[in-house]
C-alpha positions as CSV (number, residue, x, y, z in Angstrom):
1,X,26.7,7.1,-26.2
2,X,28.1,5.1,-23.6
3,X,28.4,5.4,-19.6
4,X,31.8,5.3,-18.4
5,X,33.8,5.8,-15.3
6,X,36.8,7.5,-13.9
7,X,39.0,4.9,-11.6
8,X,39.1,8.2,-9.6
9,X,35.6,7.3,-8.7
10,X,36.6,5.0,-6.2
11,X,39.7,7.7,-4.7
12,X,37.9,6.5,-1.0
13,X,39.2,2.9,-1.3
14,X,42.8,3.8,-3.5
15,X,43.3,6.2,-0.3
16,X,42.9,3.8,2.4
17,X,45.3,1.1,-0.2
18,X,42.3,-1.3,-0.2
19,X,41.3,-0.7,-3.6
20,X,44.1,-1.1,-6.9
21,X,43.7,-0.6,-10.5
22,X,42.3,-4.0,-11.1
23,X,40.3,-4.3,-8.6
24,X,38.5,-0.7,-9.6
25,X,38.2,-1.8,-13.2
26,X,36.2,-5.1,-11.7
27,X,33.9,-3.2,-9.8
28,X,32.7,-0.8,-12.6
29,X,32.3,-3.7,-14.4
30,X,29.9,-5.2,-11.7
31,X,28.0,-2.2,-11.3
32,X,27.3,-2.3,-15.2
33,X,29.6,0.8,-16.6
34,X,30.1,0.2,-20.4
35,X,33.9,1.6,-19.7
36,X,36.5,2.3,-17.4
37,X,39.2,5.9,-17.5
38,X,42.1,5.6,-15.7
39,X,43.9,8.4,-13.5
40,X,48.2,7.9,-13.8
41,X,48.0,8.2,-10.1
42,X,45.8,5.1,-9.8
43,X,48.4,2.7,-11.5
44,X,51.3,1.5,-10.0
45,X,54.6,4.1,-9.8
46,X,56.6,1.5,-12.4
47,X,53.9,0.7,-14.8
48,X,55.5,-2.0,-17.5
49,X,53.3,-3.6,-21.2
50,X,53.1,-6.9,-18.8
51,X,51.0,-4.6,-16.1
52,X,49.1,-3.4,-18.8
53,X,48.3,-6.3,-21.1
54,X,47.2,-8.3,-17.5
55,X,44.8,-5.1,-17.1
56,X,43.4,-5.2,-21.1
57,X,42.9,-9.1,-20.6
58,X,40.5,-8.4,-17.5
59,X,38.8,-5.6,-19.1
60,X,38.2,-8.3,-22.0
61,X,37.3,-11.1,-19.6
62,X,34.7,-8.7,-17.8
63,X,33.7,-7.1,-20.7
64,X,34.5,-3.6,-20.2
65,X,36.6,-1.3,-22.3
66,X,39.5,1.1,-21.1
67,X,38.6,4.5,-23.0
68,X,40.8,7.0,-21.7
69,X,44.1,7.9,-20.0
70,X,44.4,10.8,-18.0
71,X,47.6,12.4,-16.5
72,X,49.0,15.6,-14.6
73,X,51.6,18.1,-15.6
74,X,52.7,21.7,-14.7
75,X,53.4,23.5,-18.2
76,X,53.3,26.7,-16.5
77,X,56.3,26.1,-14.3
78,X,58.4,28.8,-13.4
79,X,61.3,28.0,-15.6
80,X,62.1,26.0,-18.3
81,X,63.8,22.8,-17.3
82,X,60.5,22.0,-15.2
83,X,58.6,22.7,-17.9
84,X,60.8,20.7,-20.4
85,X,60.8,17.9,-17.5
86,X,56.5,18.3,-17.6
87,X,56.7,18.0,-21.0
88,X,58.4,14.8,-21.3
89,X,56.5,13.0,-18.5
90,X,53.5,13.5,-20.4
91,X,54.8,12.3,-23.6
92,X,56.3,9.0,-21.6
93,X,51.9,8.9,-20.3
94,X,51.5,9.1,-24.0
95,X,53.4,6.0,-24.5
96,X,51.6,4.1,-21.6
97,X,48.4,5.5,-23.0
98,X,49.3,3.3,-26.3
99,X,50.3,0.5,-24.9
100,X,46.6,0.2,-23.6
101,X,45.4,1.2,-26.8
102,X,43.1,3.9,-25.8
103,X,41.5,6.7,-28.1
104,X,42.2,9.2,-25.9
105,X,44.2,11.1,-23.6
106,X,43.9,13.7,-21.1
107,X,47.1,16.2,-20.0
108,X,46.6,19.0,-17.4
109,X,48.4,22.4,-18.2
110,X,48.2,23.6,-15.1
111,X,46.8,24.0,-11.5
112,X,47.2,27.9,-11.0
113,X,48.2,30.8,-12.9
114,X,51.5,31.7,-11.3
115,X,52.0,35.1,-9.8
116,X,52.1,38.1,-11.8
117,X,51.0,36.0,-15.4
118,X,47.6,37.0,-16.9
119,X,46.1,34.1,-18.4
120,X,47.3,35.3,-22.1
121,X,50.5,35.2,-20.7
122,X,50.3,31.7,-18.9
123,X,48.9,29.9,-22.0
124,X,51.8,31.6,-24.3
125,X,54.3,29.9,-21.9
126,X,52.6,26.4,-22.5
127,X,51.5,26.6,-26.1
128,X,54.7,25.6,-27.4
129,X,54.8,22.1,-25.0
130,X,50.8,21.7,-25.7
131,X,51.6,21.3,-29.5
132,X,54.6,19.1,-29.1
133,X,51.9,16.8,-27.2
134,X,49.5,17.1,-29.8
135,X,51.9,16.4,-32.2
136,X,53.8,13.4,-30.4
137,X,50.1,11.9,-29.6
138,X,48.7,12.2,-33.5
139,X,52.1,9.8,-34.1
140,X,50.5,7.5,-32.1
141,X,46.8,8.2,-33.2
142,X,45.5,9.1,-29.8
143,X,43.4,12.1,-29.5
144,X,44.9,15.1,-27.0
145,X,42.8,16.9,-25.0
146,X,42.7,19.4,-21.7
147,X,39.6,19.8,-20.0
148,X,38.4,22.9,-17.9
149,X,40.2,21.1,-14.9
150,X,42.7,23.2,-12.4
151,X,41.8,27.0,-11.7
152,X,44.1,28.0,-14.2
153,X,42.1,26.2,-17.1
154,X,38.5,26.1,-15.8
155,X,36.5,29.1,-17.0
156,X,34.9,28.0,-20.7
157,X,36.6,31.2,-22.4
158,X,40.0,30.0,-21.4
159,X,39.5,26.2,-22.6
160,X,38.0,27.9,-25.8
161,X,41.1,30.0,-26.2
162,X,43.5,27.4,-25.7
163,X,41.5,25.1,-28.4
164,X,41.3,28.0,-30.5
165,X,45.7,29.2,-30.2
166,X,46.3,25.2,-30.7
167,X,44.1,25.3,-34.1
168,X,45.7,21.5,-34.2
169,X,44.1,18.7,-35.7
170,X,44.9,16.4,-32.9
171,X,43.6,18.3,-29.4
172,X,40.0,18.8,-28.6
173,X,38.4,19.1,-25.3
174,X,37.4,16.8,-22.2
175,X,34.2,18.7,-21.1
176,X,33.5,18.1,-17.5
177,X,29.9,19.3,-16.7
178,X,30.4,20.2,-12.8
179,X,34.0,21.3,-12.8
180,X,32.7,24.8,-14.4
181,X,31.3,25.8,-10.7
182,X,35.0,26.1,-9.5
183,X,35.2,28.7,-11.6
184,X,31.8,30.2,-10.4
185,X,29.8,29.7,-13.7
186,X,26.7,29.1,-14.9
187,X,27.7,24.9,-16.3
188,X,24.6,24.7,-18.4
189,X,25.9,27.9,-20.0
190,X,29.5,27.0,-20.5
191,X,28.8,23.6,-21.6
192,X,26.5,24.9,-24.4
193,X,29.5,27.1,-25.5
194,X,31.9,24.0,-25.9
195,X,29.8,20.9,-26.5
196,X,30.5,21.4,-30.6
197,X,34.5,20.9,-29.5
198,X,34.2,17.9,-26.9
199,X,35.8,14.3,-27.5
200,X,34.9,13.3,-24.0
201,X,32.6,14.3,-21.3
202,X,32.7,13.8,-17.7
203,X,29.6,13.9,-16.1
204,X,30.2,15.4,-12.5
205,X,27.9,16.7,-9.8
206,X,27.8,18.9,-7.1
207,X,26.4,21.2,-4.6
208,X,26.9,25.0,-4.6
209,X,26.7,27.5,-1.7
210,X,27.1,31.2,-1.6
211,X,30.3,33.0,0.6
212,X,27.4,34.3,2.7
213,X,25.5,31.5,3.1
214,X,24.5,30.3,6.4
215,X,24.6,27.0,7.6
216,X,27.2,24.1,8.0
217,X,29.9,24.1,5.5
218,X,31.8,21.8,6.8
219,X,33.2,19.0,3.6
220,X,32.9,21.9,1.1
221,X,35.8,23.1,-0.5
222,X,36.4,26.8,-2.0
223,X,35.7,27.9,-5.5
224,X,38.2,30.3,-7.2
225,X,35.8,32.8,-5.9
226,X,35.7,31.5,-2.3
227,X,32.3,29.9,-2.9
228,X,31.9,27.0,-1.8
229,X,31.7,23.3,-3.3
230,X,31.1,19.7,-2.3
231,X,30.7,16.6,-4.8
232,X,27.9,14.8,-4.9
233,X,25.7,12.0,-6.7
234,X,25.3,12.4,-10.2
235,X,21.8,13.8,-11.0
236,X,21.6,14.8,-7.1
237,X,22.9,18.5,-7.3
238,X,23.1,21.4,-8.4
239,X,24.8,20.9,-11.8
240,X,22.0,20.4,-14.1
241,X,23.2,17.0,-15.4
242,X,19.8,16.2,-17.9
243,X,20.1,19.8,-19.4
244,X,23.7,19.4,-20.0
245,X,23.0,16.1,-21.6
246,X,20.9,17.4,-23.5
247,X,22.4,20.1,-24.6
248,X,25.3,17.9,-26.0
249,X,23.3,15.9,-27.7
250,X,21.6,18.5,-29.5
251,X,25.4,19.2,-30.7
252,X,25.5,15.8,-31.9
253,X,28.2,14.3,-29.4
254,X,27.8,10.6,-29.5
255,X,31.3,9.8,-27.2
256,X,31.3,8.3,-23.8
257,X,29.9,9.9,-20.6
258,X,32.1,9.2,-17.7
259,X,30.8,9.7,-14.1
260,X,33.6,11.0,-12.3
261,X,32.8,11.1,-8.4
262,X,34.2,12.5,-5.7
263,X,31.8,13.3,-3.3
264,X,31.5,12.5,0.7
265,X,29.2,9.4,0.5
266,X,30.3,5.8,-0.1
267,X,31.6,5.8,-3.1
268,X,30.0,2.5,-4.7
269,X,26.1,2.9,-3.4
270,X,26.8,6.8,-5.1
271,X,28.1,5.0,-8.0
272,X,25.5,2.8,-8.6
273,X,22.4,5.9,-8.0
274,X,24.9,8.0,-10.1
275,X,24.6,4.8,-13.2
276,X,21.2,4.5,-12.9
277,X,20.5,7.9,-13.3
278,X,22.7,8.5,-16.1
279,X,21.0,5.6,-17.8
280,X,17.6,7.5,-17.8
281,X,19.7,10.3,-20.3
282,X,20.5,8.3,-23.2
């Protein structure tokens, strides 16, 4: 296996606009990742194959690989066209995606399920766009994937439904470990339940209160459940990261590992304890 990142790892410096593309793929290479993801919203808006080769040549020259591409979309718009319109930006991603020549490549269906749609419902509306991606991708030979990422999409019997009304050849699963507490489950669980299906992992940590707990909350955000959640240092909360590595091993994944990080401290120095934690798991 190999240790990856997410160039939404370093979100603190692309926020602030001291921090680009290449600049993120330098750093992971400095603090010893064996890869680099990146997020469409951490490339420029007007991304051309000059951008992109200039961005393979310095992964070459620093010896890190680009693995992944990972883009947005709303297939559970309210009406067509929008859907239609999601559809197509994520086959034009699709296209970028190739140009870097990455494996794989990550499409969101969804952030909520809109009002009055029970999830059934909601994943009959996108199914027909999810297999038009599945099948625009396998003409490109990258591997499709949605990962238990948005509320909509995040409980493990959801992204299992989803793999299992696609049935397609060319869609699997981006299993990120901590994003199942957004959802209010048990990760070790749910990650058990998928690891068989997963092309990609993200490795993600964070720390869990009750509703009722007492204390300061402040830099938490809400769980679908109104729990409440704040990122944190791989290996350094409450997500069980050896166990979940372990688990997918016993399943025989051998992919790449991506810390994703999104946490309150600096996002480097939590990088770099994040690494060297990782490192002890494989």
């Amino acid at each position: 296996m190999k240790i990856g990142v997410s160039s939404y790892s370093f979100q603190q410096y692309f926020n602030k606009g001291e921090m680009t593309a290449e600049d993120a793929l330098v750093k992971a290479a400095e603090l010893g990742f064996d890869a680099i993801e990146f997020t469409d919203f951490n490339l420029p808006k007007e991304v051309d194959a000059a951008y992109i080769e200039r961005l393979k040549a310095l992964s070459k020259e620093h010896g890190i690989e680009i693995c992944a591409y990972l883009t947005g979309g709303n297939l559970l718009a309210d009406t067509e066209a929008e859907r239609e319109a999601a559809c197509q930006k994520i086959c034009h991603d699709l296209d970028i995606a190739k140009l870097f020549e990455v494996p794989l490549f990550r499409f969101d269906v969804g952030s909520w399920l809109p009002k009055g749609l029970s999830f059934d419902m909601a994943l009959n509306r996108a199914l027909p766009y999810m297999k038009r991606i599945a099948d625009y991708g396998e003409t490109l030979g990258i591997m499709t994937m949605i990962e238990n990422h948005g509320f909509a999409f995040q409980d493990w019997e959801r992204v299992e439904k989803a793999y299992n009304a696609m049935n397609h050849k060319n869609f699997a699963l981006l299993v990120d470990i901590g994003n199942f507490f957004c959802a209010d489950q048990d990760n070790t669980l749910c990650v058990s339940k998928l690891a068989n299906l997963a092309v990609h992992v993200h490795l993600k940590d964070m720390k869990k209160l009750d509703y009722y707990d007492a204390g300061d909350k402040s830099g938490y955000f809400e769980s679908r459940a109104a729990n409440l959640l704040q990122g944190t240092v791989v290996g350094y909360g409450d997500a069980k990261v050896a166990q979940c590595v372990k688990i997918l091993q016993k399943a025989g994944y051998d992919g790449y590992m991506n810390i994703e990080y999104e946490g309150p401290e600096e996002c480097v120095e939590a990088l770099k304890k994040g690494l060297a934690f990782a490192r002890t798991l494989i």
